[in-house]
C-alpha positions in Angstrom: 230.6 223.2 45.8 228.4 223.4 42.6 227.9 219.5 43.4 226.7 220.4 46.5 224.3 223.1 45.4 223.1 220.6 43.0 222.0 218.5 45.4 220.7 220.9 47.5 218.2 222.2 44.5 217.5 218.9 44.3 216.5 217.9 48.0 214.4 221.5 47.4 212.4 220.5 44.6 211.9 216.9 46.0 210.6 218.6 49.0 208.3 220.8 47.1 207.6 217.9 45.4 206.4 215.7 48.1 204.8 219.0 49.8 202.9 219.7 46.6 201.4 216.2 46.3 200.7 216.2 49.9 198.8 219.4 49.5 197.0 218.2 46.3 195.9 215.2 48.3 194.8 217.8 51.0 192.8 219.5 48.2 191.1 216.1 46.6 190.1 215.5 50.3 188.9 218.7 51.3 186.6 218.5 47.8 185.3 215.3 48.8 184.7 216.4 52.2 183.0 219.3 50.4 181.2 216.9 47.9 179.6 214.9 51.2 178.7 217.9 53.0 176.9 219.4 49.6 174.8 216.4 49.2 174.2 216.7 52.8 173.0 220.1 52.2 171.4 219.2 49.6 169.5 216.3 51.9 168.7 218.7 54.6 167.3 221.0 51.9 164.9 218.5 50.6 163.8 217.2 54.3 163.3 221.0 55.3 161.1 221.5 52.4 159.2 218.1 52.9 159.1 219.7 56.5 157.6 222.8 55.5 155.4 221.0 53.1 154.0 219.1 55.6 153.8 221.6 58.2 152.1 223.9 55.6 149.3 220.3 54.7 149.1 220.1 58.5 148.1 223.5 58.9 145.5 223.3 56.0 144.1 220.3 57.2 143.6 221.9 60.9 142.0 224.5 59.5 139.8 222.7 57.6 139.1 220.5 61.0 139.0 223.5 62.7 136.5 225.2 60.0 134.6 221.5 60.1 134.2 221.5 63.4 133.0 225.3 64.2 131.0 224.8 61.3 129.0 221.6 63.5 129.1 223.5 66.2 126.9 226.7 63.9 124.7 223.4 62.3 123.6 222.0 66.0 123.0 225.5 66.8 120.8 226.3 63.6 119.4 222.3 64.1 117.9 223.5 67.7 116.3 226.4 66.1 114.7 225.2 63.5 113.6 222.2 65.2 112.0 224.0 68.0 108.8 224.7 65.3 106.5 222.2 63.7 105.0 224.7 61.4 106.1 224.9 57.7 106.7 227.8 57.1 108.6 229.2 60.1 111.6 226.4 59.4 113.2 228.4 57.1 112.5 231.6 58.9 114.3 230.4 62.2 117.7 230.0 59.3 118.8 233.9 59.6 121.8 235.6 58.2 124.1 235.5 61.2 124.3 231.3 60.5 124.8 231.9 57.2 127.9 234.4 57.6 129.0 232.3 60.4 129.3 229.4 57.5 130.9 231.8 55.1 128.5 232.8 53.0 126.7 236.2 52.6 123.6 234.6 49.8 121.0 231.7 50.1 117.7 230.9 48.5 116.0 227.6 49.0 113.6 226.2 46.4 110.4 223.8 47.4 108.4 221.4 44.6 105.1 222.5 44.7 103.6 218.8 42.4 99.9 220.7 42.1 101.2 223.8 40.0 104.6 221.9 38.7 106.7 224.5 39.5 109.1 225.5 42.6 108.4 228.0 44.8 110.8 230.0 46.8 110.6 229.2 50.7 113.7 231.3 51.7 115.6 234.6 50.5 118.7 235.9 52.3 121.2 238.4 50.3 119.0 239.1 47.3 116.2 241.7 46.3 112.8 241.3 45.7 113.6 241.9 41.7 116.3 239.5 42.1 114.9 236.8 43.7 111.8 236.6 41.1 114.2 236.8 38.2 115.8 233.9 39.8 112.7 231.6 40.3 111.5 232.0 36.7 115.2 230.9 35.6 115.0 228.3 37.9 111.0 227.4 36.7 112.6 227.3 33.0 115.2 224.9 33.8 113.4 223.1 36.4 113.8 219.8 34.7 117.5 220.2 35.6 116.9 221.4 39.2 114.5 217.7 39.3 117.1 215.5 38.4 119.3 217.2 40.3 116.9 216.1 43.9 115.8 212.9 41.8 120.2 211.7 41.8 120.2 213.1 45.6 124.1 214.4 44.1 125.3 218.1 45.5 126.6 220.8 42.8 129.3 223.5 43.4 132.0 225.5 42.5 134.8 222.1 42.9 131.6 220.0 41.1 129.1 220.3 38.4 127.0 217.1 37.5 126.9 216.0 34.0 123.7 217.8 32.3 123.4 219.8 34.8 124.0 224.0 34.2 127.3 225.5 33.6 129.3 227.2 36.3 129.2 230.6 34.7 125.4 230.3 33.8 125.2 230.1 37.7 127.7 232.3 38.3 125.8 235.2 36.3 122.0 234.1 37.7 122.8 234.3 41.5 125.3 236.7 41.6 128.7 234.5 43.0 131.9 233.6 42.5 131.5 230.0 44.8 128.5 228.4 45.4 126.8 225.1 46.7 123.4 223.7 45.4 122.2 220.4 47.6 119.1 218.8 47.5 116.4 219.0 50.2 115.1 215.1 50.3 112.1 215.0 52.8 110.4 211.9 53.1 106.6 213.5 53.2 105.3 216.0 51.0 107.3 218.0 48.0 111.1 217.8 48.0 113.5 221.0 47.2 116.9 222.2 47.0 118.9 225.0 48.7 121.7 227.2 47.1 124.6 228.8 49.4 126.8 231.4 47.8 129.7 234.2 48.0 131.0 236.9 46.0 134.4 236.6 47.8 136.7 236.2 46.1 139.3 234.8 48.5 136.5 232.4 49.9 137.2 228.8 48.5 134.8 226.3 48.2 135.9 222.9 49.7 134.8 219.5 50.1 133.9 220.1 54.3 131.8 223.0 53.0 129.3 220.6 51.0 129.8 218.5 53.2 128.1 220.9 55.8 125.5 222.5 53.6 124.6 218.1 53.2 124.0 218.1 56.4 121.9 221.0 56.8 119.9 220.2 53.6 119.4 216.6 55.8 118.3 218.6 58.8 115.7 220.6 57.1 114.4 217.7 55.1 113.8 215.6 58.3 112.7 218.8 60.2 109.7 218.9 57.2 109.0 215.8 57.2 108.2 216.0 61.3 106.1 218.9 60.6 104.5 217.7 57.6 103.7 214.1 60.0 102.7 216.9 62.7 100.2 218.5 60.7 99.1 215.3 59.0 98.6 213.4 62.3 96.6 217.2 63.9 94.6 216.9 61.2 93.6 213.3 61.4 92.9 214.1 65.0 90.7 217.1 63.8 88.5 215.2 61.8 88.5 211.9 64.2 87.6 214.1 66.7 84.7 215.6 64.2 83.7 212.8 63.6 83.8 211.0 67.1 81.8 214.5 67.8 78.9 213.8 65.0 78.9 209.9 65.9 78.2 210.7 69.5 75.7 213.6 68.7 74.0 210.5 66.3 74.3 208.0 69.5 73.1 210.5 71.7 69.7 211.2 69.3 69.8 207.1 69.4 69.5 206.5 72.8 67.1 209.2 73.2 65.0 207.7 70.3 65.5 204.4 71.9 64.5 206.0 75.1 61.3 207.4 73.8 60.5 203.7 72.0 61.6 202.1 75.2 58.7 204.0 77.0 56.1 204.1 74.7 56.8 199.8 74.3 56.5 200.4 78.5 53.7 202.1 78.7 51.7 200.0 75.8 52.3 197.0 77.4 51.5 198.4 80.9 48.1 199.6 79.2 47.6 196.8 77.7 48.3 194.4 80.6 46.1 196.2 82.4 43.3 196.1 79.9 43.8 192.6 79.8 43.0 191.7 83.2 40.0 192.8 83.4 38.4 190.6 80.8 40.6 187.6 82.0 39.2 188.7 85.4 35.9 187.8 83.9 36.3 185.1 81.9 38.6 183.5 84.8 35.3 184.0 86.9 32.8 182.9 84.7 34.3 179.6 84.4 35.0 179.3 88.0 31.3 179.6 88.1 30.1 177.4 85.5 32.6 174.4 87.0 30.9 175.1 90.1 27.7 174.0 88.5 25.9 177.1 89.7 24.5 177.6 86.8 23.5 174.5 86.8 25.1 170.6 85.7 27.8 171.0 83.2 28.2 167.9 81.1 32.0 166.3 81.4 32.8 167.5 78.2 31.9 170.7 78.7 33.5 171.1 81.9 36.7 169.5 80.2 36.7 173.0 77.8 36.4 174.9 81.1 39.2 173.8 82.5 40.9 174.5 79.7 39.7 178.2 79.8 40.2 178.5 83.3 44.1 176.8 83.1 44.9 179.0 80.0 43.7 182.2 81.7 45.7 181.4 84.7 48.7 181.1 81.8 48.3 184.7 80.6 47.2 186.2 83.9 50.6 185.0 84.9 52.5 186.4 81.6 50.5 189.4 82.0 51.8 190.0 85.6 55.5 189.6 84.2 54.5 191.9 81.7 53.3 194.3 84.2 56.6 193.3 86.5 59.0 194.3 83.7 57.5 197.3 82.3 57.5 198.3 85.9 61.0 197.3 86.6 62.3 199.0 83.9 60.3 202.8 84.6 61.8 202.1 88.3 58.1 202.1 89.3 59.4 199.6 91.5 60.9 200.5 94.8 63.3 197.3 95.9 63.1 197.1 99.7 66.9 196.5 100.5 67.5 194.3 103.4 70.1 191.6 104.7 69.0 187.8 104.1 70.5 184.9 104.7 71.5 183.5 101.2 71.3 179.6 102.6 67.6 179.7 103.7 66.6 181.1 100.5 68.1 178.1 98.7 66.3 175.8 101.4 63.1 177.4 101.1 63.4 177.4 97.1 64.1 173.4 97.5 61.2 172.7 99.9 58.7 174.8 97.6 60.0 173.1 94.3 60.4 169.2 96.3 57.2 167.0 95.0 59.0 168.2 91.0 62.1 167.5 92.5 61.2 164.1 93.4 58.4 163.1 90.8 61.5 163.5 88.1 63.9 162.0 90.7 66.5 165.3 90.3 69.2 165.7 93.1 69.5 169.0 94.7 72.0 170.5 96.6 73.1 173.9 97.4 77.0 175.2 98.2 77.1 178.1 100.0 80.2 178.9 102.1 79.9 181.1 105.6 81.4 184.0 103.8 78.6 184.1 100.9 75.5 184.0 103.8 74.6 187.4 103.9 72.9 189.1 100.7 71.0 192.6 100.6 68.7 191.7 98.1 64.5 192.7 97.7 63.0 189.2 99.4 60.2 188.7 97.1 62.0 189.7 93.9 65.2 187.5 94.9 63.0 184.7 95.1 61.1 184.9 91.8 64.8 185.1 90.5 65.3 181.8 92.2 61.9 180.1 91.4 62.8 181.1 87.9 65.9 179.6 87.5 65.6 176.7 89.3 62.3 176.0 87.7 63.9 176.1 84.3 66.5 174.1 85.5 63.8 171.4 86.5 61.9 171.8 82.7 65.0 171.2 81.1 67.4 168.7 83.1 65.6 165.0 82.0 65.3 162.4 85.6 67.9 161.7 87.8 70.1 164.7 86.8 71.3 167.3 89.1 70.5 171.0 90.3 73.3 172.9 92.2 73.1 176.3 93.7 77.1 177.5 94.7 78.3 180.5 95.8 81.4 182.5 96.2 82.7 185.7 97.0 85.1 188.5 95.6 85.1 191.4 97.3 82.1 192.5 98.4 80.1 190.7 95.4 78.5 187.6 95.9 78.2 185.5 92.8 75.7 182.7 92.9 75.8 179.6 90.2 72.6 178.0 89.4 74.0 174.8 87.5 72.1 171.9 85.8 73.1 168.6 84.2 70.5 169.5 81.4 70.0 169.5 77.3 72.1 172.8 77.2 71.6 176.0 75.3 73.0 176.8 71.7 75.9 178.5 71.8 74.5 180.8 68.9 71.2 181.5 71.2 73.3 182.0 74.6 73.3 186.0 73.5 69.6 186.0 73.3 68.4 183.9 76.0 67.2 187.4 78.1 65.6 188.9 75.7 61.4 189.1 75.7 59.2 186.1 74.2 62.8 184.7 72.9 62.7 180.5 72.8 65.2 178.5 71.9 63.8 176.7 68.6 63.9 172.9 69.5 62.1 170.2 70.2 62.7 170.1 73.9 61.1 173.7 73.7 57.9 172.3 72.2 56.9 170.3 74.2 57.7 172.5 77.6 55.6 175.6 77.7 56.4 179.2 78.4 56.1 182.9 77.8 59.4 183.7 77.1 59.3 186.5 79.8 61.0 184.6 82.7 64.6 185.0 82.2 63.4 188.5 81.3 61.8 189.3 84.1 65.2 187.7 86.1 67.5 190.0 84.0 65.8 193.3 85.3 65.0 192.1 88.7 69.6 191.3 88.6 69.9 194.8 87.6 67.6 196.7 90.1 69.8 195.3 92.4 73.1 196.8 90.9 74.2 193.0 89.6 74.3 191.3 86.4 73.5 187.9 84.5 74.8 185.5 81.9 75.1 182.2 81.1 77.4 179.3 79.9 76.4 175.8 78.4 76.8 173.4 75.9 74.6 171.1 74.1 74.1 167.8 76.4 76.2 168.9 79.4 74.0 171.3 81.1 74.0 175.0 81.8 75.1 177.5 84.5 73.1 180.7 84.8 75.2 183.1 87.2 74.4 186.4 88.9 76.3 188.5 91.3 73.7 190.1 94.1 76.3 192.7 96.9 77.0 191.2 100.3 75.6 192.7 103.7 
């Protein structure tokens, strides 16, 4: 019986036994399940902190986008205003409070370089008193060597950064009156250069690096904003005085031409005066030795009559140059009426041939005229087209040496007929082309020596062209010949 209890207390304890190492291998596992799910805990505690860490950085960072971007949205606003004006002074006007609050701040003052006085001069005031804003320049005037370097390194100062040798924080602080604060330079291009200062007494308002970055770009808009008014101003005031002076230089022309005028008609009416004058004694010396060579005074000796020749060819020579001088002081008072009327441009040319023909063929010159059925008809004076004619061909014949060629061509644009008097002569300097109309002008050579003339026929031929609403000029070269054009209007 006792044996039996014995065993029985036995099989007990070895169940309690077995049951109490089963249950302490219970426990060990339940505290290593408990060690896994602390550092999981643990784990989820760091990743909901990251979390939160980075939800709270992703919230900053919109606001700051969000702040950026509202902040743009103020600056193109405030950009449109002030760059509605090219005056100066109203720029900083058009920059009002409402912007400024808008951007988070309640006090600006902007600063300009004036180089004359060396000092700057305040251009804007918003949140400060009259007392305060002068007690502010003359601090600023004292340490304006500061403020210069400052625009000269182009570098922004504020609250988050202070440039070395530049003013404390708290020296600011106390002079404007804020807790935060932004100074950035003003860099126009044209003209004096400046700073602006932005500031707050807010406490809870923290400067950041998007703030300077938006007071930058609204330093850069009013800098280029200056410099287009300073160029607008600069570029009125050029036209200002071009326009004085284009104004004085005219009124100068104008006295010219009047001057000219006056000398024009006085040189007019001298030679018509004189001209006149003149014929009457050439009248009379012409006549006297018309009489003498008649021998009715009795017989002249042959060498004596040789002289009168002489006299009577050399008073046909300046009764001639005298009736050109006549014809173009005339011409030029419109004394002369042109009678307008249609003529046919080929029988001109024929007629001008037949009356020039025994020169023609005593020098053994070819002529020949070009004149297609389109260039006919001309409305022209008849007598004073054909002295222009007789002119130029006649030249044409002095000057082109034998067997060379005269041309007359035509052609037509329009309703102007241009007509081309071309020969295969000596040519005209190219330095004397300019002056070839003008009165008693010769070409200096030796080809002009020994041909004779007044000097008043291509004159005469320039203001007969232009009674007729045409012009004249000419093109040649030494040893190829010359081309003297004019334009006359078709019928």
């Amino acid at each position: 019986m006792l044996h039996f209890i014995f065993l029985s207390i036995c099989f007990i304890v070895a169940s309690l036994g077995l049951l109490l190492l089963s249950k302490t291998q219970q426990i060990k596992d339940r505290d290593k399940q408990v060690d896994v799910l602390k550092n999981s805990l643990e784990e989820m505690d760091e990743q909901a902190k990251l979390i939160m860490r980075t939800d709270m950085e992703l919230n900053k960072t919109q606001e700051e986008l969000d702040k950026k971007v509202s902040g743009l949205n103020i600056l193109q606003r405030l950009s449109r205003d002030i760059s509605t004006t090219l005056e100066e002074k109203q720029i900083f006007k058009k920059i009002g409070n409402e912007y400024l609050e808008e951007l988070g701040f309640e006090k600006s003052l902007a600063f300009l370089w004036n180089d004359l006085k060396r000092e700057f001069h305040p251009c804007l005031n918003l949140g400060y008193s009259n007392d305060e804003s002068e007690k502010i320049k003359i601090a600023v005037n004292t340490d304006k060597n500061c403020y210069l370097d400052l625009i000269h390194s182009g570098k922004t100062a504020s609250s988050v950064f202070i440039p070395n040798d530049f003013i404390t924080k708290d020296k600011i602080y106390q002079l404007f009156l804020v807790r935060s604060f932004i100074i950035c330079p003003i860099l126009a291009q044209e003209g004096d250069q400046g700073f602006i200062f932005v500031g707050t007494q807010n406490i809870e308002t923290c400067i950041t690096e998007g703030d300077q970055e938006l007071i930058t770009i609204l330093a850069n808009q009013i800098g280029q904003t200056l410099d287009n008014a300073r160029l607008f101003e600069k570029t009125w005031r050029s036209q200002q005085e071009l326009e004085i002076k284009v104004e004085e230089r005219t009124r100068q022309l104008t006295h010219a031409l009047e001057e000219v005028g006056k000398i024009s008609k006085r040189k007019s009416d001298f030679i018509s005066s004189v001209s006149h004058e003149l014929r009457t004694p050439l009248t009379s010396i012409k006549g006297y030795a018309s009489i003498l060579l008649a021998g009715k005074l009795g017989v002249v000796p042959d060498e004596i009559k040789n002289r009168l020749e002489k006299i009577n060819r050399h008073s046909d020579e300046l009764v001639h140059m005298v009736n050109d001088l006549l014809d173009i002081s005339r011409i030029e008072s419109g004394k002369v009426n042109m009678h307008m009327e249609s003529l046919e441009l080929k029988y001109i040319a024929d007629k001008i041939a037949d009356l020039l023909s025994e020169q023609l063929k005593t020098k053994n010159i070819s002529f020949s005229s070009n004149i297609p059925d389109d260039c006919q008809r001309i409305l022209a004076d008849r007598s004073q087209i054909e002295r222009v004619f007789i002119n130029l061909v006649g030249n044409a014949l002095k000057f082109t040496p034998e067997k060379g060629k005269i041309s007359i061509n035509a052609h037509r644009s329009g309703r102007i007929i241009q007509i081309d008097v071309i020969d295969t002569g000596f040519g005209i300097p190219e330095d004397a082309q300019e002056r070839i109309f003008e009165e008693f002008f010769r070409v200096e050579n030796a080809i002009n020596q020994e041909v004779k003339g007044t000097g008043l026929g291509l004159t005469l031929v320039k203001h007969i062209i232009e009674a007729h609403q045409g012009r004249i000029w000419v093109k040649s070269r030494i040893n190829e010949g010359s081309t003297f054009s004019f334009t006359l209007n078709s019928d």
